[in-house]
C-alpha angles and dihedrals in degrees: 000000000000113000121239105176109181087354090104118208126331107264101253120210137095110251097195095049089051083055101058082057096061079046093055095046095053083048093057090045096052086046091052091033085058120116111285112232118255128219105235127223101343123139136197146075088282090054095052097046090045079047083054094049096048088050084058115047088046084066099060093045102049081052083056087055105049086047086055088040094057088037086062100048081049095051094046085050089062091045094051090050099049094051086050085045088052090045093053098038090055092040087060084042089056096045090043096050086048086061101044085050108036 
């Protein structure tokens, strides 16, 4: 057992797997922040107000794509911090347990 008086716990998490986290939701944004299909040459008032709806709604789901995309730079910042947290927890291990043992 390697003492850790006053360390506290080792900071518990998989960094890269909380990565790939921050990966798979700027997958899902590029896939919603992809080009919305058109209609064509369709004419009427039921095309313009199906235009208008489509605007819309790509609105909305280009809105839905920014918010994953920050998510994700927020979630690889936590990644990026725990690793440093579990570098730094194992580096004060080590020098404890040199000087347990020297």
């Amino acid at each position: 057992m390697v003492p850790t008086g006053g360390m506290g716990p080792f900071p518990m998490g998989d960094p890269a797997a909380i990565a790939e986290v921050a990966t798979t939701l700027r997958r899902v944004a590029a896939v919603l922040g992809g080009p919305v299909p058109g209609l064509g040459g369709w004419q009427s008032e039921a095309a313009c107000r199906a235009r208008d709806g489509l605007s819309a709604a790509d609105r909305a789901v280009q809105g839905v794509a920014d918010s994953l995309r920050e998510c994700a730079s927020a979630v690889d910042g936590a990644a990026r911090e725990l690793a440093v947290d579990q570098r730094v927890w194992r580096a004060q291990a080590a020098e404890r347990a040199q000087g347990v043992a020297g």
